[in-house]
C-alpha positions as a Markdown table, in Angstrom:
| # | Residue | x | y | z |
|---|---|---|---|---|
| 1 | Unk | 14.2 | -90.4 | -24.7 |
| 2 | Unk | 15.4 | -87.2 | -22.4 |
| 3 | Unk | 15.5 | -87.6 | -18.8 |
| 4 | Unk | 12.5 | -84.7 | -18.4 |
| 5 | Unk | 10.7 | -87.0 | -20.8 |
| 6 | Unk | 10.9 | -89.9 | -18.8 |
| 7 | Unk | 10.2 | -88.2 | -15.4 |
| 8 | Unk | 6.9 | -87.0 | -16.9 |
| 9 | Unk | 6.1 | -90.4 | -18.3 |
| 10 | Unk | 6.6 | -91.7 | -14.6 |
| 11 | Unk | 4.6 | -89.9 | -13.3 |
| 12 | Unk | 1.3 | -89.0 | -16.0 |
| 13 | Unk | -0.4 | -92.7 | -14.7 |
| 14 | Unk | -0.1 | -92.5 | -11.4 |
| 15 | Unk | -2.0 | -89.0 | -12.0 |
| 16 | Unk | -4.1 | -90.4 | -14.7 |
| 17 | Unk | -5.8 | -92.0 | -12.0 |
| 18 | Unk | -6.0 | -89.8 | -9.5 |
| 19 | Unk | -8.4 | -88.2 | -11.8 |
| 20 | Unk | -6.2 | -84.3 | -11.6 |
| 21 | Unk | -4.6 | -85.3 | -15.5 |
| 22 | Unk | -7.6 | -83.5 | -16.8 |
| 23 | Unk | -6.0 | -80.0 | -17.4 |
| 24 | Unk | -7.0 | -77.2 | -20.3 |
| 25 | Unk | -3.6 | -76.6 | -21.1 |
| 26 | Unk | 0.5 | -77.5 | -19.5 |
| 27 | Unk | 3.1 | -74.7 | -20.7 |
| 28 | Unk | 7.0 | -75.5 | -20.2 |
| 29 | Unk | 9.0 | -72.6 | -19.8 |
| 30 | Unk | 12.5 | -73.0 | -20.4 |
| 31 | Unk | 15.3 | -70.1 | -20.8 |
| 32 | Unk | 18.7 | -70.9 | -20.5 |
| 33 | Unk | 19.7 | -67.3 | -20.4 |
| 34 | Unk | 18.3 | -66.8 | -17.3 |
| 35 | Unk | 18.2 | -70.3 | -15.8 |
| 36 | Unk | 14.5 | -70.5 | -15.9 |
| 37 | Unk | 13.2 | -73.7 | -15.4 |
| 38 | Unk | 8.9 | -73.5 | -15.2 |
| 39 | Unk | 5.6 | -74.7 | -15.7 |
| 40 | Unk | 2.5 | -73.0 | -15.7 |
| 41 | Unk | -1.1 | -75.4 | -15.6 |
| 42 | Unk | -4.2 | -74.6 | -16.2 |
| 43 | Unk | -6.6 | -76.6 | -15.3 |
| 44 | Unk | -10.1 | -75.3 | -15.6 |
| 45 | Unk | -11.4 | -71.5 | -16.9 |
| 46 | Unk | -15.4 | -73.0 | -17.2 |
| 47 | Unk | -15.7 | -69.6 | -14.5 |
| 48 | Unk | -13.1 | -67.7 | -15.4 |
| 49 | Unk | -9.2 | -66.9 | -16.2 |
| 50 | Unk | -7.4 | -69.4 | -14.0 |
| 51 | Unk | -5.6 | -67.5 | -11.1 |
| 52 | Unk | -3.1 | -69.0 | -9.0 |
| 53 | Unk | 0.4 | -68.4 | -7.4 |
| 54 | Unk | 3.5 | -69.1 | -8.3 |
| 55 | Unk | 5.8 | -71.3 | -6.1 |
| 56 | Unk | 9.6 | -71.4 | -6.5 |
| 57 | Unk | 10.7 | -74.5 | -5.4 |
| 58 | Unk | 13.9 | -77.0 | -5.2 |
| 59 | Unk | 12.3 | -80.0 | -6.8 |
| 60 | Unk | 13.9 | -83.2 | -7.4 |
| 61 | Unk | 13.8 | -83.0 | -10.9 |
| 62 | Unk | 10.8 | -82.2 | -13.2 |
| 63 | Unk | 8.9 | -85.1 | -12.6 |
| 64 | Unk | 8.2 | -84.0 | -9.3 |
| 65 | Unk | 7.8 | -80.2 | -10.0 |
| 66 | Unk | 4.9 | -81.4 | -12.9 |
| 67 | Unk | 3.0 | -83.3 | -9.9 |
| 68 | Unk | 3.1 | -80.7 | -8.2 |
| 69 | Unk | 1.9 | -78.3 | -10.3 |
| 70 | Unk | -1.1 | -80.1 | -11.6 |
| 71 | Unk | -2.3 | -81.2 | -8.1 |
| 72 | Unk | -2.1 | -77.2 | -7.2 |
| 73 | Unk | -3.8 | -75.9 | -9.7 |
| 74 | Unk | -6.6 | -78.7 | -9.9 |
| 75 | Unk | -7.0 | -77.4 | -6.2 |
| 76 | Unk | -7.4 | -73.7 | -7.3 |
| 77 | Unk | -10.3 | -74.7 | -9.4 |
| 78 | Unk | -12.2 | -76.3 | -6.5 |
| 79 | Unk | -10.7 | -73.7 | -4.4 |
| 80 | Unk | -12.4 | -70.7 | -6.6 |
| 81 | Unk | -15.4 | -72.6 | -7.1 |
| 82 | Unk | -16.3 | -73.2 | -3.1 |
| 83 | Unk | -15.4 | -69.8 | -2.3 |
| 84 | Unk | -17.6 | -68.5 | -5.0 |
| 85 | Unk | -15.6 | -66.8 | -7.1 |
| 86 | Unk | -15.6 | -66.3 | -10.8 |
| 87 | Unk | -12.0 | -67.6 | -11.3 |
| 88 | Unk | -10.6 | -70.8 | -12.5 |
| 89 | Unk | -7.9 | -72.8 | -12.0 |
| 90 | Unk | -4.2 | -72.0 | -12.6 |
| 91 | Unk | -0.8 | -72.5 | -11.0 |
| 92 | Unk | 2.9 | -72.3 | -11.7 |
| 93 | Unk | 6.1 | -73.5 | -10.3 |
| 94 | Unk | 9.6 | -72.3 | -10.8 |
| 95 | Unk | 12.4 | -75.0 | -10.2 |
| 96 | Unk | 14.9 | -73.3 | -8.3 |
| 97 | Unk | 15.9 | -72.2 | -4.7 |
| 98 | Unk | 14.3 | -69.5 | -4.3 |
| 99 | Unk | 17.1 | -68.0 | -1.6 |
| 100 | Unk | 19.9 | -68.3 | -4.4 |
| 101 | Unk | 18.3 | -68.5 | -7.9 |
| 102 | Unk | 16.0 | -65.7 | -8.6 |
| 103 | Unk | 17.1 | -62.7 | -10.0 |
| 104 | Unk | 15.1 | -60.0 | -11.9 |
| 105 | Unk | 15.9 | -61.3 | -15.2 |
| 106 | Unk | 14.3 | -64.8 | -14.0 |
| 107 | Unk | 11.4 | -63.1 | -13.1 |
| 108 | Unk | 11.1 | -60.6 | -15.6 |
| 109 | Unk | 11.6 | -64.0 | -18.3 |
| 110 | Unk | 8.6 | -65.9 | -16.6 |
| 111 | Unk | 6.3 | -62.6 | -16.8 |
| 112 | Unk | 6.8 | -62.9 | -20.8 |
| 113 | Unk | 5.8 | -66.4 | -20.8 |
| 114 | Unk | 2.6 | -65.2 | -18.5 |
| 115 | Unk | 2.2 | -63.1 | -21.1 |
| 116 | Unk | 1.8 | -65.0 | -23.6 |
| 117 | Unk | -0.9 | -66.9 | -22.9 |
| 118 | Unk | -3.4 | -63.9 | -23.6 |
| 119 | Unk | -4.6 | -63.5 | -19.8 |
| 120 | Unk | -6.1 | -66.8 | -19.7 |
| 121 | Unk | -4.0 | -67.6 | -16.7 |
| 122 | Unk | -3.1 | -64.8 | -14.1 |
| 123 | Unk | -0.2 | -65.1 | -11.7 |
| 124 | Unk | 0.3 | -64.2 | -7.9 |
| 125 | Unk | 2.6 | -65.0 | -4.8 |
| 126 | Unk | 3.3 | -68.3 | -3.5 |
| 127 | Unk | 5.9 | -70.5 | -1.9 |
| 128 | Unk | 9.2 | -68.9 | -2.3 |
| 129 | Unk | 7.6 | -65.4 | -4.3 |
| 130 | Unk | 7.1 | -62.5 | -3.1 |
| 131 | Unk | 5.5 | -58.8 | -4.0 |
| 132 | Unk | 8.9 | -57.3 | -5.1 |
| 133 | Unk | 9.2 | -60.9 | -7.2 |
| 134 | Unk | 5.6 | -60.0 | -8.3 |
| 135 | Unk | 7.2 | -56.1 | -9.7 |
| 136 | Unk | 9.3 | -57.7 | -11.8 |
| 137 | Unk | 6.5 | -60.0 | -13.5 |
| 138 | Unk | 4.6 | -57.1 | -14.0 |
| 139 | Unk | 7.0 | -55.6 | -16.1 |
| 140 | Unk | 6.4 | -58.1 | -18.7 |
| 141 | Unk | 2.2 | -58.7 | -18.2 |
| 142 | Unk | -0.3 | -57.3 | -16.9 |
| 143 | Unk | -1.7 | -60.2 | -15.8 |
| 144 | Unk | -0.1 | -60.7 | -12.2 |
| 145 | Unk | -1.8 | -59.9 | -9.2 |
| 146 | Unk | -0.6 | -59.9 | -5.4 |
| 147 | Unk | 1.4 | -56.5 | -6.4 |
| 148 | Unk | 2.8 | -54.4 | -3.5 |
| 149 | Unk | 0.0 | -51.6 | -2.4 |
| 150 | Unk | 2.1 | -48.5 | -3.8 |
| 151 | Unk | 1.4 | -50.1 | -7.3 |
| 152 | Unk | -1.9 | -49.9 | -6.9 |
| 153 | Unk | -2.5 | -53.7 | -5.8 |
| 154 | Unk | -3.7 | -55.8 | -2.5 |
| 155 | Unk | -0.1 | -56.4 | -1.1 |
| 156 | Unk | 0.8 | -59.5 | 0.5 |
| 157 | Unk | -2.1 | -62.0 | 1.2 |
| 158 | Unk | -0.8 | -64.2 | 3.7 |
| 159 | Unk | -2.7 | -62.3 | 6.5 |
| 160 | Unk | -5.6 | -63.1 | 4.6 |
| 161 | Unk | -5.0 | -66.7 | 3.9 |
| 162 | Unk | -4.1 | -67.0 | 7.4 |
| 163 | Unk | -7.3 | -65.6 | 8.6 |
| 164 | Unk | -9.2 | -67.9 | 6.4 |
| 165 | Unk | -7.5 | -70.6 | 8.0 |
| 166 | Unk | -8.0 | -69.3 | 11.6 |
| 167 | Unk | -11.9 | -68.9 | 10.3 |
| 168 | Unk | -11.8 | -72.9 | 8.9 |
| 169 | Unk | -10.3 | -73.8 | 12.3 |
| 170 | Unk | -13.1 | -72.5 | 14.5 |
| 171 | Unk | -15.6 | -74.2 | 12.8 |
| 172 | Unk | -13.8 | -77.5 | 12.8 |
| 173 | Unk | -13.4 | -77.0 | 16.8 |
| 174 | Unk | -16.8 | -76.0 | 17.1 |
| 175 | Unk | -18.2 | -79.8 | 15.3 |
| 176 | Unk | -15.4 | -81.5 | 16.8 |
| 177 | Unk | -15.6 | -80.2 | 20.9 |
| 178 | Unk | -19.4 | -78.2 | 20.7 |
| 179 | Unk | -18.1 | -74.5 | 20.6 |
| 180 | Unk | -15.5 | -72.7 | 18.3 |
| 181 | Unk | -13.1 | -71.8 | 21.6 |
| 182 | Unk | -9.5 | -72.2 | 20.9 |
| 183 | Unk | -8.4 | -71.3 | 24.7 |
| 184 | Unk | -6.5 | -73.9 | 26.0 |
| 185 | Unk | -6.3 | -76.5 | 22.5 |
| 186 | Unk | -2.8 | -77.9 | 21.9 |
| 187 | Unk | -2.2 | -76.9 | 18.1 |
| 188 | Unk | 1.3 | -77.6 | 16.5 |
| 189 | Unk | 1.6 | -75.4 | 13.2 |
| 190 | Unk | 4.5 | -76.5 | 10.8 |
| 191 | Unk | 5.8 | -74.0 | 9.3 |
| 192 | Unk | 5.7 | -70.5 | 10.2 |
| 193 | Unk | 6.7 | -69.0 | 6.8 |
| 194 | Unk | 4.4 | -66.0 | 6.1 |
| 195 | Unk | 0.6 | -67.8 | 6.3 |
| 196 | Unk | 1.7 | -69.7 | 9.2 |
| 197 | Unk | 3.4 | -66.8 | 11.1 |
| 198 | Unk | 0.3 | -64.9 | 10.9 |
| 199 | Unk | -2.2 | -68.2 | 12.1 |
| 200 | Unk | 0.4 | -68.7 | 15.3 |
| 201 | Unk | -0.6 | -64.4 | 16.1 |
| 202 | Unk | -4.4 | -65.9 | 15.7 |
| 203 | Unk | -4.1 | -68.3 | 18.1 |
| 204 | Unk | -1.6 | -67.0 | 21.0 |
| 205 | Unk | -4.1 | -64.2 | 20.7 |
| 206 | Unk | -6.8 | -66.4 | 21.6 |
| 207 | Unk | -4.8 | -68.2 | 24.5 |
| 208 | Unk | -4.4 | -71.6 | 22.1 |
| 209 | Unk | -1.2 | -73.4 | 23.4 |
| 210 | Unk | 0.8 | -73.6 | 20.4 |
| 211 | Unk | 4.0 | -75.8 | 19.5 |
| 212 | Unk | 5.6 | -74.7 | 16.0 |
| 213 | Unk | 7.6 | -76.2 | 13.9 |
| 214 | Unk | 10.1 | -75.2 | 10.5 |
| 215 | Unk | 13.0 | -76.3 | 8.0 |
| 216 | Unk | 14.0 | -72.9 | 8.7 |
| 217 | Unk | 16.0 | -71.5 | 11.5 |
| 218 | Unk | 15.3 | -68.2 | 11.1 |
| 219 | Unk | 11.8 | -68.4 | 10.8 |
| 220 | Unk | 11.2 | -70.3 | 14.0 |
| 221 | Unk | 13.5 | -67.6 | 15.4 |
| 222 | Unk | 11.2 | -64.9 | 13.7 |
| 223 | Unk | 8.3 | -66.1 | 16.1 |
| 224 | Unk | 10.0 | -67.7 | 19.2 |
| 225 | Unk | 10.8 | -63.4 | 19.5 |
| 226 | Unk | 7.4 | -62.2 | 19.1 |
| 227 | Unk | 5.5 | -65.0 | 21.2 |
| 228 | Unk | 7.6 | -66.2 | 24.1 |
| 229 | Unk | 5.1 | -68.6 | 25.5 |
| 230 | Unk | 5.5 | -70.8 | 21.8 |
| 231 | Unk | 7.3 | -73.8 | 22.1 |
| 232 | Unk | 9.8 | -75.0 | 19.2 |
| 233 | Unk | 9.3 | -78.7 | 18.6 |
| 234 | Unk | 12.1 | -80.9 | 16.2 |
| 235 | Unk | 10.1 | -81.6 | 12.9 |
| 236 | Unk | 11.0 | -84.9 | 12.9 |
| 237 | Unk | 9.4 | -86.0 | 16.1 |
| 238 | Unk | 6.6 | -83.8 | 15.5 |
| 239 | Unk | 3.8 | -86.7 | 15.0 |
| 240 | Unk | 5.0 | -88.0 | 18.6 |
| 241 | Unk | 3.5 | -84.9 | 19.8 |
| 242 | Unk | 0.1 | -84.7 | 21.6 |
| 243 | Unk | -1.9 | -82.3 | 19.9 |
| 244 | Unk | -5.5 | -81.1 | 19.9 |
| 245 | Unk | -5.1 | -79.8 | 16.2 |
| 246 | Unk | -2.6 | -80.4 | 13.4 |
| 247 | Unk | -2.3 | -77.4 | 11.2 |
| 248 | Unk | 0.0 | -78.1 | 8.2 |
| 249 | Unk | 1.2 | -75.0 | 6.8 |
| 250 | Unk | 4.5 | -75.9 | 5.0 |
| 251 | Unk | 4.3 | -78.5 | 1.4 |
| 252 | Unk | 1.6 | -80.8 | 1.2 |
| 253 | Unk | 1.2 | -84.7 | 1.7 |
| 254 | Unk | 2.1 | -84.4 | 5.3 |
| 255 | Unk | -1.0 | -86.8 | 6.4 |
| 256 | Unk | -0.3 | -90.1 | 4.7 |
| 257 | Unk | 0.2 | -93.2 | 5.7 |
| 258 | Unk | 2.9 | -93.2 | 8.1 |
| 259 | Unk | 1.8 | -89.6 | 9.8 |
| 260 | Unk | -1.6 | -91.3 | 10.2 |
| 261 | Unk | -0.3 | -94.1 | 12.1 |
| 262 | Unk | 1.3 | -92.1 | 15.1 |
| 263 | Unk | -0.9 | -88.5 | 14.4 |
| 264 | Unk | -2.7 | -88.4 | 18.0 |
| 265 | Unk | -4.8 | -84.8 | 16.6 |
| 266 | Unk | -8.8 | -84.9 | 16.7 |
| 267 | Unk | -8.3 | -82.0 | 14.2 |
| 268 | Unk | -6.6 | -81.1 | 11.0 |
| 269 | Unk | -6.8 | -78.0 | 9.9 |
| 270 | Unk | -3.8 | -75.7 | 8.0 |
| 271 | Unk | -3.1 | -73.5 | 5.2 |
| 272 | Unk | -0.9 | -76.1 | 2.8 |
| 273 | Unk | -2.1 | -77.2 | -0.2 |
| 274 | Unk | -3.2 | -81.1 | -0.8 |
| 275 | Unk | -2.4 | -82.3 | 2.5 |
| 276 | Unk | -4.1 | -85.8 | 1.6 |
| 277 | Unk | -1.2 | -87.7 | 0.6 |
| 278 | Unk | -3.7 | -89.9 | -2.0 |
| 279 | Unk | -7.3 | -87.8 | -1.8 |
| 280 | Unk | -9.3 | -90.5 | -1.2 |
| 281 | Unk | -7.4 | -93.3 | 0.4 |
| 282 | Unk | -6.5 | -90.8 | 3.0 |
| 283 | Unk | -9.5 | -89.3 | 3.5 |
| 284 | Unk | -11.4 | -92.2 | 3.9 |
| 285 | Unk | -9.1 | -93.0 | 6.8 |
| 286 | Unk | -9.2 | -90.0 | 8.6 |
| 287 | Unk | -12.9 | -90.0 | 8.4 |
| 288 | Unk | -13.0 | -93.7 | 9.9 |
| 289 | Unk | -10.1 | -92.1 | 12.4 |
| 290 | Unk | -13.2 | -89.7 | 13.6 |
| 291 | Unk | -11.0 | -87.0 | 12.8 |
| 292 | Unk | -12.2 | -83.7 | 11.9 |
| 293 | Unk | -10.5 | -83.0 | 8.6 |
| 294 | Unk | -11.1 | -79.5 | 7.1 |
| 295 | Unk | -10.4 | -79.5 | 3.4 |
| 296 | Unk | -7.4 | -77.2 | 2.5 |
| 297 | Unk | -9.0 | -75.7 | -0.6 |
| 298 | Unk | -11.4 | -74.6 | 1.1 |
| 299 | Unk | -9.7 | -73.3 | 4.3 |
| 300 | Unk | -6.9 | -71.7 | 2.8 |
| 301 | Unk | -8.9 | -69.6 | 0.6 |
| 302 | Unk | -8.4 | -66.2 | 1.6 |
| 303 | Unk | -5.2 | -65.6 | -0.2 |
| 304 | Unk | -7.1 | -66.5 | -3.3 |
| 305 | Unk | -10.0 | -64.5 | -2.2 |
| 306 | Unk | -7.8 | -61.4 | -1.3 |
| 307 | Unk | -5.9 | -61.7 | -5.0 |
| 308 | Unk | -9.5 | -61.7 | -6.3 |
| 309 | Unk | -10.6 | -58.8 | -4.6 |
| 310 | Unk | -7.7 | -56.7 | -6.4 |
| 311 | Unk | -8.7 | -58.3 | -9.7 |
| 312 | Unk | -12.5 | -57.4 | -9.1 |
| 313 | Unk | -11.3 | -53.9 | -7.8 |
| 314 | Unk | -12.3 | -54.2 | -4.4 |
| 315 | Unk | -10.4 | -53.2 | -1.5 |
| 316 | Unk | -8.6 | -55.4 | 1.4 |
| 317 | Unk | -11.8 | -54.8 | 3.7 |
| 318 | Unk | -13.7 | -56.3 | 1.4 |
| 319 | Unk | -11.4 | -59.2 | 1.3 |
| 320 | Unk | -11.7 | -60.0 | 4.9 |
| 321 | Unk | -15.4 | -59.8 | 4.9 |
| 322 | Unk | -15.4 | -63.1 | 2.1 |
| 323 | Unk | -12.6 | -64.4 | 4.2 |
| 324 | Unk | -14.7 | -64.6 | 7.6 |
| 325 | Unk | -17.2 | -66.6 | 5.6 |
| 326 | Unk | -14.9 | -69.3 | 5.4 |
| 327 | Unk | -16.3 | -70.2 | 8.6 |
| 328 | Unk | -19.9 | -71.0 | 7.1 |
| 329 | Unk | -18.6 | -72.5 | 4.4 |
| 330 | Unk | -16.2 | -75.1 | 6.6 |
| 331 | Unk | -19.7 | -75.5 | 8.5 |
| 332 | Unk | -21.7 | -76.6 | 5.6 |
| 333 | Unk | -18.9 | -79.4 | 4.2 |
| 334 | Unk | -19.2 | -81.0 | 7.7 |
| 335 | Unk | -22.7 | -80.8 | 7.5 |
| 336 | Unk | -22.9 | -82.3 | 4.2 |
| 337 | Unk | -20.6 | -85.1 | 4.6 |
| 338 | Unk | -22.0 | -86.2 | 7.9 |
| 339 | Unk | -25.4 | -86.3 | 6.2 |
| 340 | Unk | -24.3 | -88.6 | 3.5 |
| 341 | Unk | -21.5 | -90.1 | 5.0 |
| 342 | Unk | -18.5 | -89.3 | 3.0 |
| 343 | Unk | -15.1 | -87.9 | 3.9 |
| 344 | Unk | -15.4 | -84.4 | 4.0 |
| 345 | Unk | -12.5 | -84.2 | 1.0 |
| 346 | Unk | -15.1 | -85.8 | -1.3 |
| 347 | Unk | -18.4 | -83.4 | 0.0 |
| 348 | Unk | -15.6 | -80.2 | -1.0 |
| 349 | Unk | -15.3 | -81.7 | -4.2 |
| 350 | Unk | -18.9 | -82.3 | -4.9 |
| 351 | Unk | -19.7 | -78.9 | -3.8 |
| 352 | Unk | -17.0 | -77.2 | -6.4 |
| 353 | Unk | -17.9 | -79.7 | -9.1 |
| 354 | Unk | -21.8 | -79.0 | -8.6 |
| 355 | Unk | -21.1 | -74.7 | -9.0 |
| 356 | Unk | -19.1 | -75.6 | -11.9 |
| 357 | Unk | -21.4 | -78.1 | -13.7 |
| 358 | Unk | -24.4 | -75.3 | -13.3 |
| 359 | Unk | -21.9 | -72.4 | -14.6 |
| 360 | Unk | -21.0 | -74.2 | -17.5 |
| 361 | Unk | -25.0 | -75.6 | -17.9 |
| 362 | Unk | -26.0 | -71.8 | -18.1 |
| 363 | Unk | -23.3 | -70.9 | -20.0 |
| 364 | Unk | -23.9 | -73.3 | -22.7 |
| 365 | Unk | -28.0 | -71.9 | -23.2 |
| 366 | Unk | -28.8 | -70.0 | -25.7 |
């Protein structure tokens, strides 16, 4: 058996049962003229193509890269559905680092393989991507969005994501501490790549006291220039800290077991993806923690709203507008799982799964 074979073997149980093993369709990409190394998942189109970045990343092996990418794009589904979009559920990963492997043949090679699946998944920016990564794709399809705004497309949607995020976090403060003021709350963000750089200009703006943390140097240097009164804290130490609100905005599975032992926050709130180490054992402990979890998918969704609005053809204004309503829609997931008493992980869920059920109820009527 080949060693790829055996990674995914590994790890197809484990995520069996966490119930995410329930995708439409898993492409490989592999093309040894180029180095490319990829996987594209989709997991659900029941309300339309499947839309979600792609992340360049140094995995581990492949294993660990096909984890990842089915967790991501399992969240894109629920992240479309409680945003209200018509979109489903896609994502892709590129096994590489992304400050030494890509080159525009790389690119160019994954755009034919986006291509070929007929527009049934479209791809956008992520982790280690970025719009001039997003030119070259579009050479090769036409299904990429995220494309620079001389092309004709939205540009880079971390501001909006980051927004979205700001939005989700002024809603947790307002059900954790009575009003949505940020003044004066301790709030470590790690990582300040380009979502998190733009939620640390949210919250010095609003007079938050903000601690920052990153893997790399020149990103923490990046922001240390533009805010002065932000204080670099060492990663490692980082759940010593005390802290009003965690905001994860690096990988996920930052809030697990051992993070949960020491994590002194009342809040978590950031813009990485599946920050529950295991959904539900995790969010059944922060819940009996009494703290104030907002649901990634759901906060972070104004990048996917923003790639949206250049699909739909409307414009970046637009795109804000849906973003702000992130705040409502944090509102109502506290609501709901304080009214039936479940982690508010598993009232997102329900809330996506109920859109999707009715979609796919109407679309089945003849």
């Amino acid at each position: 058996m080949l060693k790829a074979e055996k990674e995914q073997q590994a790890v197809a149980g484990p995520l069996t049962q966490m119930g995410v093993f329930d995708h439409e369709q898993v492409v490989f990409c592999n093309d040894n003229a180029t180095g490319l190394k990829s996987i594209i998942a989709i997991h659900n189109t029941t309300l339309g193509p499947a839309l979600g970045g792609t992340r360049m990343w140094a995995y581990a092996n492949e294993g660990e890269a096909l984890t990842d990418v089915l967790r991501l794009s399992r969240g894109m589904t629920y992240k479309a559905a409680v945003a209200g979009l018509n979109l489903g559920g896609g994502k892709a990963v590129i096994i590489g680092d992304s400050r030494k492997d890509k080159s525009e043949a790389l690119m160019r090679r994954f755009g034919k393989f986006v291509d070929s699946l007929g527009g049934k998944y479209i791809t956008a920016e992520d982790v280690g991507i970025g719009t001039r990564d997003m030119e070259y794709v579009r050479m090769e399809t036409k299904h990429v969005t995220g494309i620079p705004p001389a092309l004709g497309g939205s540009g880079d949607p971390s501001p909006v994501t980051a927004f979205g995020v700001y939005m989700g976090m002024k809603a947790a403060a307002k059900e954790r501490w009575g009003n949505d003021s940020l003044n004066g709350k301790k709030v470590v963000v790690q990582g300040v790549g380009n979502v998190g750089s733009h939620l640390v200009d949210h919250l010095v703006k609003e007079g938050a006291k903000v601690s920052i943390c990153d893997i790399f140097e020149d990103r923490i240097a990046l922001v240390s220039k533009k805010h002065s009164s932000v204080e670099v804290v060492d990663g490692n130490k980082l759940f010593d800290l005390d802290m009003d609100i965690y905001a994860p905005c690096a990988l996920g599975a930052t809030v697990n077991d051992e993070s949960l032992a020491k994590l002194k926050a009342s809040v978590i709130c950031g813009a990485a993806n599946n920050q529950l180490a295991d959904e539900k054992l995790h969010g059944r402990i922060v819940m009996e923690k009494g703290i104030i979890y907002a649901p990634d998918f759901v906060v972070n969704a104004g990048g996917l709203i923003n790639v949206y609005s250049e699909v739909a053809g409307f414009g970046t204004d637009y795109a804000m507008k849906l973003a702000e309503n992130i705040y409502s829609t944090t509102a109502s997931i506290f609501a709901m799982s304080k009214q039936e008493n479940i982690p508010t992980y598993a009232a997102a869920n329900k809330t996506a799964e109920n859109r999707i059920a009715a979609v796919a109820a109407i679309r089945t009527k003849r």
